[in-house]
TIVOMI-368735 format. One record per residue (C-alpha): residue number from 1; x, y, z negated. Coordinates in Angstrom, 1 decimal. Layout:
<seq=NUM&X=X&Y=Y&Z=Z>
...
This chain:
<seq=1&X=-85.7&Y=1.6&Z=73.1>
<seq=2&X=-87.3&Y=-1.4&Z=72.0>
<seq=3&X=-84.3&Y=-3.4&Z=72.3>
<seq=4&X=-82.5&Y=-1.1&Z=70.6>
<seq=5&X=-85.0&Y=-0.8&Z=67.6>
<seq=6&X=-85.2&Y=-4.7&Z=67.5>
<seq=7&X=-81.5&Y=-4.9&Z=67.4>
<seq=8&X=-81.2&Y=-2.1&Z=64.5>
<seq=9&X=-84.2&Y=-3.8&Z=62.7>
<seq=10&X=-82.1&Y=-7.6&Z=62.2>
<seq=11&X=-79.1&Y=-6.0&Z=61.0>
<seq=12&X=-81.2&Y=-4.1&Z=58.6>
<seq=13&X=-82.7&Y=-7.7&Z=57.7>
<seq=14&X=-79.3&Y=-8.8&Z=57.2>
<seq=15&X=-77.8&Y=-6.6&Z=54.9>
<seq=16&X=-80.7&Y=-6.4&Z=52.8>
<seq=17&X=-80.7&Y=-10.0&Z=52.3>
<seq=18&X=-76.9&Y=-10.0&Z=51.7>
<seq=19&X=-77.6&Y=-7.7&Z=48.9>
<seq=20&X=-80.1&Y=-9.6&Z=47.4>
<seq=21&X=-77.9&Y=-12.8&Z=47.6>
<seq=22&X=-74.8&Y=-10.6&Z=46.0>
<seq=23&X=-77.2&Y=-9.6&Z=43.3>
<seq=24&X=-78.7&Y=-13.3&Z=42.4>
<seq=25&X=-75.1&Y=-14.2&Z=42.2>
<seq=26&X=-74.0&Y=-11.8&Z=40.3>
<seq=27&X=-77.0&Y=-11.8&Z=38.0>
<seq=28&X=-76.8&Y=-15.5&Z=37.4>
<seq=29&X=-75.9&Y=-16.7&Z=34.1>
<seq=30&X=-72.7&Y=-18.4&Z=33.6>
<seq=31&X=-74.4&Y=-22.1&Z=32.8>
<seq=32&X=-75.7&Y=-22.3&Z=36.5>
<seq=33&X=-72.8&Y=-21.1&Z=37.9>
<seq=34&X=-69.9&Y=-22.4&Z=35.8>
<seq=35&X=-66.7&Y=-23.0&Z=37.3>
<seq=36&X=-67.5&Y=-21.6&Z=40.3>
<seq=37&X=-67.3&Y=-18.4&Z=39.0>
<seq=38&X=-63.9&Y=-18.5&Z=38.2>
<seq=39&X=-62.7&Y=-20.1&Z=41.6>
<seq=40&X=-64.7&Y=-16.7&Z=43.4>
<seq=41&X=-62.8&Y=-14.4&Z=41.2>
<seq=42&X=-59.7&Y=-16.3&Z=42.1>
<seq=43&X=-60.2&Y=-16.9&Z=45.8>
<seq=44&X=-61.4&Y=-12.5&Z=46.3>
<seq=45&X=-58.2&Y=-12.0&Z=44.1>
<seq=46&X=-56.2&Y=-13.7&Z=46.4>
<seq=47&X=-57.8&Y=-12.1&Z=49.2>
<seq=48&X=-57.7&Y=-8.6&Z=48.2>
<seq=49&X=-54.2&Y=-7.0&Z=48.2>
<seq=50&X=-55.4&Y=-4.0&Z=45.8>
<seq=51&X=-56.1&Y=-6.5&Z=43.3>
<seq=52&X=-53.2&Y=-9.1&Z=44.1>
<seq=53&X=-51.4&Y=-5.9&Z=42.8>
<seq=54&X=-53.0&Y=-5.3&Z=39.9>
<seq=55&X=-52.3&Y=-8.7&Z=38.6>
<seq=56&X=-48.8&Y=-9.0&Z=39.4>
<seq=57&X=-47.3&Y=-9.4&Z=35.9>
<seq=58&X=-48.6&Y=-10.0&Z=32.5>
<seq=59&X=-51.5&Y=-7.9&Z=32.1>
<seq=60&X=-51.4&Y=-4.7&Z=30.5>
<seq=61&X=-52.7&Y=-4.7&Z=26.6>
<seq=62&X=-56.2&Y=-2.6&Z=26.6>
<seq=63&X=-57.1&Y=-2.9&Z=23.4>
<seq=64&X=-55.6&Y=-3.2&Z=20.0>
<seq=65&X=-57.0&Y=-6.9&Z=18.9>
<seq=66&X=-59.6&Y=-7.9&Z=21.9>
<seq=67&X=-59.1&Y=-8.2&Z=25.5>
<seq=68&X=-61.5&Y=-10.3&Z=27.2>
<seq=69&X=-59.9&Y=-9.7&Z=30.7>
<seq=70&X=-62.0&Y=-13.4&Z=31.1>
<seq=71&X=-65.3&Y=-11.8&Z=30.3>
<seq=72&X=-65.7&Y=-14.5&Z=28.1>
<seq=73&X=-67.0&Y=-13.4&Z=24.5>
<seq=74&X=-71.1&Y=-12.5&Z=24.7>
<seq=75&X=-71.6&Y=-8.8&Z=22.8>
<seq=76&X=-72.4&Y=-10.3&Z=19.2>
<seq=77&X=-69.3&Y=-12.7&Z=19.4>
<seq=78&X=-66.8&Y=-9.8&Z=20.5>
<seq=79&X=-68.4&Y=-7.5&Z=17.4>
<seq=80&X=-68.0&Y=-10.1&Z=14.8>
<seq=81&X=-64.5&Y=-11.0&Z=16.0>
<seq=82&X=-64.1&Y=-7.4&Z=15.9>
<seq=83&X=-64.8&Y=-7.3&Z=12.3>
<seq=84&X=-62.6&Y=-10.0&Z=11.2>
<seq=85&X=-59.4&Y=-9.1&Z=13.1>
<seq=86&X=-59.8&Y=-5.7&Z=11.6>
<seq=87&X=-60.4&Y=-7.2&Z=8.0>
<seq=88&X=-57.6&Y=-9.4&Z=7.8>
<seq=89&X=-55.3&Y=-6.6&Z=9.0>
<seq=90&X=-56.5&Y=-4.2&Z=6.6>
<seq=91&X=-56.1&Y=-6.4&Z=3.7>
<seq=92&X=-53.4&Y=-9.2&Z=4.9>
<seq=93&X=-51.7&Y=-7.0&Z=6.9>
<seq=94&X=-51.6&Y=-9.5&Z=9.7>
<seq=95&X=-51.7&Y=-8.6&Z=13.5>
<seq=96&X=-54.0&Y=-11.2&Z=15.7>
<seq=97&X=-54.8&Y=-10.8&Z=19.0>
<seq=98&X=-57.6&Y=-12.6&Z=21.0>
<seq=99&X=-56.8&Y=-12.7&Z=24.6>
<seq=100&X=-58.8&Y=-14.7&Z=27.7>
<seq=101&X=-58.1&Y=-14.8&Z=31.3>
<seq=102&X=-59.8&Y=-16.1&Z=33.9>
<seq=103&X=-56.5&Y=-18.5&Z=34.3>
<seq=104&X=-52.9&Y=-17.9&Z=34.4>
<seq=105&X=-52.1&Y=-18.3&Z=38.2>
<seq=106&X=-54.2&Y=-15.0&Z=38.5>
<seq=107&X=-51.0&Y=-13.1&Z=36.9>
<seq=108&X=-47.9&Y=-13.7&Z=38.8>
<seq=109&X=-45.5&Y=-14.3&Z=36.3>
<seq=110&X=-44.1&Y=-17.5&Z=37.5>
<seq=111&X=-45.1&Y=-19.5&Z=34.4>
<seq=112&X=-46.5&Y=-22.4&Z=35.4>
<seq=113&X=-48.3&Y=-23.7&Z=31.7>
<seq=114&X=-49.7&Y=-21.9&Z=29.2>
<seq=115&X=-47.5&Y=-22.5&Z=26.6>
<seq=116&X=-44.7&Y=-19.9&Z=28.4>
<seq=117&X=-46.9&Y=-17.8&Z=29.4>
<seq=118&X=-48.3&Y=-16.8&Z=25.6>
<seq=119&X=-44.8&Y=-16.7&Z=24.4>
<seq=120&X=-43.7&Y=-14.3&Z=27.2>
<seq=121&X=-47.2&Y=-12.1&Z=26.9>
<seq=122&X=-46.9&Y=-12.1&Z=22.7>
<seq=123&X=-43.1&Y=-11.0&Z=23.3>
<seq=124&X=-44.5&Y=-8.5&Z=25.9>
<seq=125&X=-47.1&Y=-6.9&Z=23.6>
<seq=126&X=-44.8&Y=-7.1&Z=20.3>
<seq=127&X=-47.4&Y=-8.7&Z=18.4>
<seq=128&X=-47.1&Y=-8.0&Z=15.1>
<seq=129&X=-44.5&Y=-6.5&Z=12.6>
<seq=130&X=-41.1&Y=-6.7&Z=14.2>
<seq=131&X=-39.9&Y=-7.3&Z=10.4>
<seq=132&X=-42.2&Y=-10.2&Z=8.8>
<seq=133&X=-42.9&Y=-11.6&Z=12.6>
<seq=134&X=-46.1&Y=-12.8&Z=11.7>
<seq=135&X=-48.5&Y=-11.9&Z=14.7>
<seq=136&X=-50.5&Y=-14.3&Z=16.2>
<seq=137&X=-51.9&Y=-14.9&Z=19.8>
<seq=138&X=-54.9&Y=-16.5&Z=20.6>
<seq=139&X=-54.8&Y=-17.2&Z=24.2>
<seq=140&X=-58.0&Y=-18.6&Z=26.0>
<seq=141&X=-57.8&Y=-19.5&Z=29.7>
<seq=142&X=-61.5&Y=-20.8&Z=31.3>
<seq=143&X=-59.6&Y=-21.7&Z=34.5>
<seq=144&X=-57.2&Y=-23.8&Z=33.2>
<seq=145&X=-59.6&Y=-25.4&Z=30.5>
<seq=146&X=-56.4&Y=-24.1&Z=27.9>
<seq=147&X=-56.0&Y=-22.6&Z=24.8>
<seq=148&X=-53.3&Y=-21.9&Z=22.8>
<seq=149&X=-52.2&Y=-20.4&Z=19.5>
<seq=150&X=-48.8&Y=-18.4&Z=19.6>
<seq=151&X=-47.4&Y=-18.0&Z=16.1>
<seq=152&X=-44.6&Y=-15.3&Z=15.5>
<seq=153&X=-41.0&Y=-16.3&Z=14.4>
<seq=154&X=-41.7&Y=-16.0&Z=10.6>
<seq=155&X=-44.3&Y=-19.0&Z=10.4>
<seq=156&X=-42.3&Y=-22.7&Z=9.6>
<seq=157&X=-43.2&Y=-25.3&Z=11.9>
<seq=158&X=-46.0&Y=-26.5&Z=9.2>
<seq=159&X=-48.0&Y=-23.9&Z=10.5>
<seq=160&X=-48.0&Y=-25.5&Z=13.7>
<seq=161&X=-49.7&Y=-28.7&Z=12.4>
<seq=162&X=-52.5&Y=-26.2&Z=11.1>
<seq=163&X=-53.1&Y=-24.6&Z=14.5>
<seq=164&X=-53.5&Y=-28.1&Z=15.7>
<seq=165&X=-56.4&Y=-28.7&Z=13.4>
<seq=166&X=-57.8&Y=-25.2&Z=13.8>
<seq=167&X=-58.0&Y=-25.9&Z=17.7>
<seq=168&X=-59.0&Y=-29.5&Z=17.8>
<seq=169&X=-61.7&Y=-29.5&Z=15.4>
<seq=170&X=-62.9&Y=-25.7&Z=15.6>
<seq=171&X=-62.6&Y=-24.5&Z=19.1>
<seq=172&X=-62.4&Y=-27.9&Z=21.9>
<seq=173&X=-65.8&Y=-29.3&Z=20.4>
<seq=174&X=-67.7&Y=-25.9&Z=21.5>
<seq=175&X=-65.3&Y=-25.7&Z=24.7>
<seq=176&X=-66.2&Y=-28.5&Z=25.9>
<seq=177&X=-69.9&Y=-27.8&Z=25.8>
<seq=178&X=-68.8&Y=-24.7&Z=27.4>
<seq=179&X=-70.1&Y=-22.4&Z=24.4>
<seq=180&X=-66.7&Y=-21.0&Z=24.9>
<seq=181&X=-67.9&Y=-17.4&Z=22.8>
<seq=182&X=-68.9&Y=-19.4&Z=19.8>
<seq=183&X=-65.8&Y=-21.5&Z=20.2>
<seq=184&X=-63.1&Y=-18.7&Z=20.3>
<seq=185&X=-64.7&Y=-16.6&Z=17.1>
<seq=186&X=-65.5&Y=-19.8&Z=14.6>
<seq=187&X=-61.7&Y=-20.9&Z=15.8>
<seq=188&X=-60.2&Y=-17.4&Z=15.2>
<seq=189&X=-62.2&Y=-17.4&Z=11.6>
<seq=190&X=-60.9&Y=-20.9&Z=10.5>
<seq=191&X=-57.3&Y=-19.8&Z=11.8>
<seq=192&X=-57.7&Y=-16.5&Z=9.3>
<seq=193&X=-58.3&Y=-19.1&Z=6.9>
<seq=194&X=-55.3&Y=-21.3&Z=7.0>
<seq=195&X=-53.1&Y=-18.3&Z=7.2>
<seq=196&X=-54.7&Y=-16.5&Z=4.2>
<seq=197&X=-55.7&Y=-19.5&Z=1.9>
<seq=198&X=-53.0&Y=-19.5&Z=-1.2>
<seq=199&X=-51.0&Y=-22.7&Z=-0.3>
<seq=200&X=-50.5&Y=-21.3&Z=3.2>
<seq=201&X=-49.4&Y=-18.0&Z=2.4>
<seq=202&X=-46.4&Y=-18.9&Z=0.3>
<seq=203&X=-45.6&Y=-21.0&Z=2.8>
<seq=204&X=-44.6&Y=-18.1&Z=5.3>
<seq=205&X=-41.6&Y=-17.3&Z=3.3>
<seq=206&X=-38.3&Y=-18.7&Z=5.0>
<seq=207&X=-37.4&Y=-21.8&Z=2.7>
<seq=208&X=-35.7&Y=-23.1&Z=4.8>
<seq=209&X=-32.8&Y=-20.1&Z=4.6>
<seq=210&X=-33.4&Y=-19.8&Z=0.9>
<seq=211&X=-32.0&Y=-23.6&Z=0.5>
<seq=212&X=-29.3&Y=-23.3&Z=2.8>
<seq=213&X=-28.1&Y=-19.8&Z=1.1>
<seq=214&X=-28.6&Y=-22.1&Z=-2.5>
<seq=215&X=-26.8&Y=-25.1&Z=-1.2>
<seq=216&X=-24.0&Y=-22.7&Z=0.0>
<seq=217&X=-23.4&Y=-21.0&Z=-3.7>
<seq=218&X=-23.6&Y=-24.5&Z=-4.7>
<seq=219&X=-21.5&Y=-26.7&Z=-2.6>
<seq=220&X=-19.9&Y=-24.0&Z=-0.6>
<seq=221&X=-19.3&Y=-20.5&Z=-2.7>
<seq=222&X=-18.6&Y=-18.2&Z=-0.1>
<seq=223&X=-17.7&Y=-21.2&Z=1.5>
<seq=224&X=-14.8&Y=-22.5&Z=1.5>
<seq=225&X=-13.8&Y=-21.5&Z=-1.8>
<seq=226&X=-16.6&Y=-23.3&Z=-3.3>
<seq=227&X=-16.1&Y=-26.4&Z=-1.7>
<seq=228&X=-12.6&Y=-27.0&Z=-2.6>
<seq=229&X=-13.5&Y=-25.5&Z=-6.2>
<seq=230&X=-16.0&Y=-28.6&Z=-6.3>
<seq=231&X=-13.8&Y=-31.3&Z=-4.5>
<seq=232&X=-11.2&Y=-30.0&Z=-7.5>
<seq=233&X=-13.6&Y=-30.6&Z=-10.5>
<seq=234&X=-14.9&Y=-34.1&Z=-9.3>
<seq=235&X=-12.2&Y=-36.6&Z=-10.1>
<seq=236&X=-12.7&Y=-40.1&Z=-9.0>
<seq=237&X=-12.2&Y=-43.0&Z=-11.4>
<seq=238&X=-9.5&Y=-45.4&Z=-10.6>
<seq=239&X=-10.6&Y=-49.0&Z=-9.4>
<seq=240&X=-8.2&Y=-50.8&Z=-10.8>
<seq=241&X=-7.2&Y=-49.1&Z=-14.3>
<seq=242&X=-10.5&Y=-47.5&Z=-15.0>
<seq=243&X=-9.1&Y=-44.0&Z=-15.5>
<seq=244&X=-9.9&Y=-40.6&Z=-14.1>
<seq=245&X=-7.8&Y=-39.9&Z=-11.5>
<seq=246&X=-5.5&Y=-36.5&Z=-10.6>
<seq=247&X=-6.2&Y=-34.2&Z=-7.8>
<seq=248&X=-3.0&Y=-33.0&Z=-6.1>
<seq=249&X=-2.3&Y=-29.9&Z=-4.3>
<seq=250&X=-2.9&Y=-29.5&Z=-0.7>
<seq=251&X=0.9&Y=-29.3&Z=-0.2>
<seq=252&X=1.4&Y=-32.5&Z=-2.5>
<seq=253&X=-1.5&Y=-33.7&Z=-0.5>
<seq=254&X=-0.5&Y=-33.8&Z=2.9>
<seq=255&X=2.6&Y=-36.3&Z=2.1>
<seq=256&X=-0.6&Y=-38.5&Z=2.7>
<seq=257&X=-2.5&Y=-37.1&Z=5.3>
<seq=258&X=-1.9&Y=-37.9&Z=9.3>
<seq=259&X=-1.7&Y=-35.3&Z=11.7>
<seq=260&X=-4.8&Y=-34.0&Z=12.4>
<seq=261&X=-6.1&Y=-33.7&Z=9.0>
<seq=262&X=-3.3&Y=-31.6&Z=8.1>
<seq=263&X=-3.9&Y=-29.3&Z=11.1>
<seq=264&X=-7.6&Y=-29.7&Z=10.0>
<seq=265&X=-6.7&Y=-28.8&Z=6.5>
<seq=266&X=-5.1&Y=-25.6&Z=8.0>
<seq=267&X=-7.6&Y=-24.3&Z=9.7>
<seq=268&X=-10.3&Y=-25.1&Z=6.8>
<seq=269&X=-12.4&Y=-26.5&Z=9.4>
<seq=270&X=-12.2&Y=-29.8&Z=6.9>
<seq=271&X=-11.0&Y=-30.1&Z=3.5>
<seq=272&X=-9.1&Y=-32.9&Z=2.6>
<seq=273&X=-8.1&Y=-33.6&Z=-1.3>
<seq=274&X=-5.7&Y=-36.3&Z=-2.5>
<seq=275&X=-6.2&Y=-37.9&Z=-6.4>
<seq=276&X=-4.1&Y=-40.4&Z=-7.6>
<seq=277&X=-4.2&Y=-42.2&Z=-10.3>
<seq=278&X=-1.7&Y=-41.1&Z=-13.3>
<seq=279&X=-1.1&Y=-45.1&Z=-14.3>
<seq=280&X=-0.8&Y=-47.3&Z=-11.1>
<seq=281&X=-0.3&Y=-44.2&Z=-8.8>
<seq=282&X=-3.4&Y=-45.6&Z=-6.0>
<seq=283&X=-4.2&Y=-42.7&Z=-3.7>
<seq=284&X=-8.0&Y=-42.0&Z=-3.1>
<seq=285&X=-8.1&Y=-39.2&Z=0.5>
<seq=286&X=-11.8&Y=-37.4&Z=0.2>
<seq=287&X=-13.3&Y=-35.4&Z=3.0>
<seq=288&X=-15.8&Y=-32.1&Z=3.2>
<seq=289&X=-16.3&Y=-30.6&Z=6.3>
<seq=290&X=-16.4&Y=-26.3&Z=6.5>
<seq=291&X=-20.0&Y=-25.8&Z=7.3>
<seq=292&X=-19.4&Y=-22.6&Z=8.3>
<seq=293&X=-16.5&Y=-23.4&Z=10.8>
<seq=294&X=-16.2&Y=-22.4&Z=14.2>
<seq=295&X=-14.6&Y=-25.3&Z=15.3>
<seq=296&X=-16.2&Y=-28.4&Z=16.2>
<seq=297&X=-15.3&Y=-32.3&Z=16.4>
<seq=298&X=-13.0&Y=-33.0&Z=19.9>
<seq=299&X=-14.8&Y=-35.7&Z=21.8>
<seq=300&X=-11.1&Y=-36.9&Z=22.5>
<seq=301&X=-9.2&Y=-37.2&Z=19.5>
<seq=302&X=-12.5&Y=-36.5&Z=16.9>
<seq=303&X=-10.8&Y=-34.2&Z=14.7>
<seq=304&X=-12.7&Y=-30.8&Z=13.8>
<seq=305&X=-10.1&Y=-28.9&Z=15.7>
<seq=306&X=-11.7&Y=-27.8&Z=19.0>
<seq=307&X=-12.3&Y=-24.1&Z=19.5>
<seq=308&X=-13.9&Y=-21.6&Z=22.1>
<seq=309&X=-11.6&Y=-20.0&Z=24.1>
<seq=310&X=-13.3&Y=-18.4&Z=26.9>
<seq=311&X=-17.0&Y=-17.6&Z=27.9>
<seq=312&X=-18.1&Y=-16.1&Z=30.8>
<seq=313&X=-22.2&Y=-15.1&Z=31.5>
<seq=314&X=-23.1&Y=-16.9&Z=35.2>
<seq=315&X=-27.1&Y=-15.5&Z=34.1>
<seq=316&X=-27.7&Y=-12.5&Z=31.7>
<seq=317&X=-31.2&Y=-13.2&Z=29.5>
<seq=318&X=-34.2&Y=-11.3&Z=30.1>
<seq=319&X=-37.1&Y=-10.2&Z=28.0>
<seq=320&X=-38.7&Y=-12.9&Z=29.9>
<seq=321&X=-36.3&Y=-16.0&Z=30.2>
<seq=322&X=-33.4&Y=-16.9&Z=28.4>
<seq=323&X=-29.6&Y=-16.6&Z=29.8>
<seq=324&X=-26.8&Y=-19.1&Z=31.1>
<seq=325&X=-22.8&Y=-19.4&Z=30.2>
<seq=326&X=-20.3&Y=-21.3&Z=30.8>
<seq=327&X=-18.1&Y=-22.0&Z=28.1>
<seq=328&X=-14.0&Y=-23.4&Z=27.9>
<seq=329&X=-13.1&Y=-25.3&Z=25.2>
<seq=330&X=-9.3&Y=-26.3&Z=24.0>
<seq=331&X=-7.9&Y=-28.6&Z=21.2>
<seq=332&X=-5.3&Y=-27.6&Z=19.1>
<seq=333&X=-4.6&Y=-31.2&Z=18.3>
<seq=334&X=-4.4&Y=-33.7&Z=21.8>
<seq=335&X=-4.7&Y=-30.6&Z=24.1>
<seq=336&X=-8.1&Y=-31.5&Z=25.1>
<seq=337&X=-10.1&Y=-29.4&Z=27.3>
<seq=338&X=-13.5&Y=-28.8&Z=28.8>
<seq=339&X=-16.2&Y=-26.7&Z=29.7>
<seq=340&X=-20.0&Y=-26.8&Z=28.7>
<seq=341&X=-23.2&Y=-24.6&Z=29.7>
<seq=342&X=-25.0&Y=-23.4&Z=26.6>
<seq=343&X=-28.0&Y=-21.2&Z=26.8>
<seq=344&X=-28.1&Y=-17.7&Z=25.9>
<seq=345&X=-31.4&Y=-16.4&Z=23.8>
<seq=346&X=-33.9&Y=-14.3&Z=25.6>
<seq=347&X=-33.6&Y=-10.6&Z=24.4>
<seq=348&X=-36.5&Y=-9.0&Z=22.4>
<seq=349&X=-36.8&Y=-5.5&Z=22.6>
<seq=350&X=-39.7&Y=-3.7&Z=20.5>
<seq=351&X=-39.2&Y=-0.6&Z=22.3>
<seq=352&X=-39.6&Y=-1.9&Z=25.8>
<seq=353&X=-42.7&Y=-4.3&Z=24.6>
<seq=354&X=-44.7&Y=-1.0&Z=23.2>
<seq=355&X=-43.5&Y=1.0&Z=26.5>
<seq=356&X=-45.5&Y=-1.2&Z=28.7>
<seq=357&X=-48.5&Y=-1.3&Z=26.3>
<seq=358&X=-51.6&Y=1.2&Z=26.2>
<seq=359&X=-52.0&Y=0.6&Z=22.4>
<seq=360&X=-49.6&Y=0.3&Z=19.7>
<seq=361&X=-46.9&Y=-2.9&Z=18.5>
<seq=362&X=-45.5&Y=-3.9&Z=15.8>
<seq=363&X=-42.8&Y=-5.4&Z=17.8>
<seq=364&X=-43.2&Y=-8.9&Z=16.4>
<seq=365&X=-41.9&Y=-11.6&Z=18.2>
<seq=366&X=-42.2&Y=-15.4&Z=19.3>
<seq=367&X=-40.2&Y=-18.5&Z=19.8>
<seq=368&X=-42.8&Y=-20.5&Z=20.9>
<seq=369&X=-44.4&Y=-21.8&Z=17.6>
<seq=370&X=-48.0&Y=-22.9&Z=17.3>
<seq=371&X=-50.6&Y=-25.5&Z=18.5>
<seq=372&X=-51.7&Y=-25.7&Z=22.9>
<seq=373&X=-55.2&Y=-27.8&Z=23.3>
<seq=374&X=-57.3&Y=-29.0&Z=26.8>
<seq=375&X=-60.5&Y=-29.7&Z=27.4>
């Protein structure tokens, strides 16, 4: 019996003092234990296969603005950051999510930075309105020592200068002396900032398209129509006599054009005008290529007379990676033919982003916009 009691007595021993050891660690704050931390949570996650499981995948979206799956943000921090996501929707009407993980290997997703794996979880979630595409993701990753600012499709790429300053001078100085909390809500506030602030606001409209649609009422009309109707009205002056010459007509024309530019001529890929001077009779050819054409320049003969003929999908795109196709090619001109791979977009599905999220989307969208940082 004694044997017995002694034996029963050092087992009790040891599991009390493995409980006290699982509650100093536990208990400790995160400046003695740092990094460590992280690597336990990664090593029983590993271990475990219930919650291997439950991290298979991007991680589910708890919450509407914050989810500090990396237990990051200290209680003041999260309520402040609280406040100001919830402010700047109200008013700005812009979606931003704050997001940290203990590191991105934790999730199997097969994204192996951090700069595909926001783009895939802000396309996941649907951040922001599906219309305007101007949600952001702020993306914090202790493990990796990562952050990174996803920006929706309707920011232009001079927002992703801004995010650059935003992380480099508002969030690494505080992450590197491992006030991570701090860093992450006085980052988040000066990102509000440059995407509120008057200059920056105007700037979200899509210039970009506005000039093109501009430039093709100017130089193009509806195109083509446009761009002869120019090449018509501009008449060159003659070298030699000093006088403004005469445009002919495109059947007149092509008594002085070779082979290819008539064929180009005929399939408006390029237009081609003819003046000629009403005193000595010089010729002057101009060019203007279709912008708008299908067909492209043959990398044989070089005229704009190469077309698709054929594509077939070898990889369909995903919500998750983008898609594969070969494609044949043909000349009309010299016959030439060939085949190329082009890439197909990666499909983005509001519906099936919201389905796989506990709170609401706006079914926004990324293309990989916005500013990564280290520490």
């Amino acid at each position: 019996m004694a044997t017995i009691s002694g034996t029963l007595r050092q087992k009790w021993i040891l599991i009390m003092g493995a409980s006290a050891l699982m509650g100093l660690v536990l208990c400790a704050p995160d400046s003695a234990l740092g990094n460590a931390n992280v690597q336990s949570v990664l090593t029983q996650t590993a271990a475990d296969p219930l919650l291997a499981q439950a991290r298979t995948g991007y991680p589910q979206r708890q919450d509407a603005l914050i989810n500090d799956y990396g237990e990051v943000l200290l209680p003041a921090d999260a309520d402040r950051l609280r406040e100001l996501l919830e402010q700047v929707k109200t008013i700005d009407g812009i979606e931003i999510v704050v997001v940290t993980v203990p590191s991105i290997g934790v999730y199997e997703t097969g994204d192996d930075a951090i700069e595909s794996f926001a783009t895939n979880l802000f396309n996941t979630w649907g951040i922001g309105d599906a219309q305007r595409n101007d949600g952001v993701l702020v993306l914090f990753s202790q493990g990796d020592r990562a952050v990174r600012i996803e920006l929706g499709q309707g920011y232009s790429r001079v927002y992703d200068a801004r995010m650059q300053t935003v992380i480099d001078d508002y969030m690494l100085p505080h992450f590197r002396a491992s006030a991570y909390s701090t860093g992450l809500y006085e980052g988040t506030q000066a990102l509000v900032g440059q995407l509120t602030a008057p200059p920056t606001a105007l700037e979200k409209l899509p210039w970009g398209w506005l000039i093109l649609g501009i430039g093709g009422l100017v130089s193009g009309g509806v195109a083509i129509a446009g761009s002869k109707l120019l090449l018509n009205l501009w008449r060159p002056q003659c070298e030699l006599c000093q006088v403004r010459m005469t445009n002919l007509s495109d059947t007149e024309a092509k008594a002085h054009l070779d082979a290819g530019q008539i064929l180009e001529l005929e399939l408006q890929s390029v237009f081609h005008t003819v003046a000629e001077c009403p005193q000595c009779h010089k010729h002057t050819v101009r060019h203007f290529a279709n912008p708008i054409s299908s067909f492209e320049a043959c990398p044989s003969c070089h005229y704009k007379t190469l077309e698709e003929v054929q594509r077939t999908t070898v990889r369909e795109p995903t919500y998750h990676s983008s898609g594969e196709a070969l494609v044949n090619r043909h000349c009309r001109h010299c016959d030439h033919s060939d085949q190329q791979t082009v890439t197909l977009a990666r499909l983005h599905d509001s519906d099936s982003s919201s389905s796989s999220s506990s709170s609401s989307s706006g079914g926004g969208s990324s293309s990989g916009g916005g500013a990564s940082g280290k520490w």
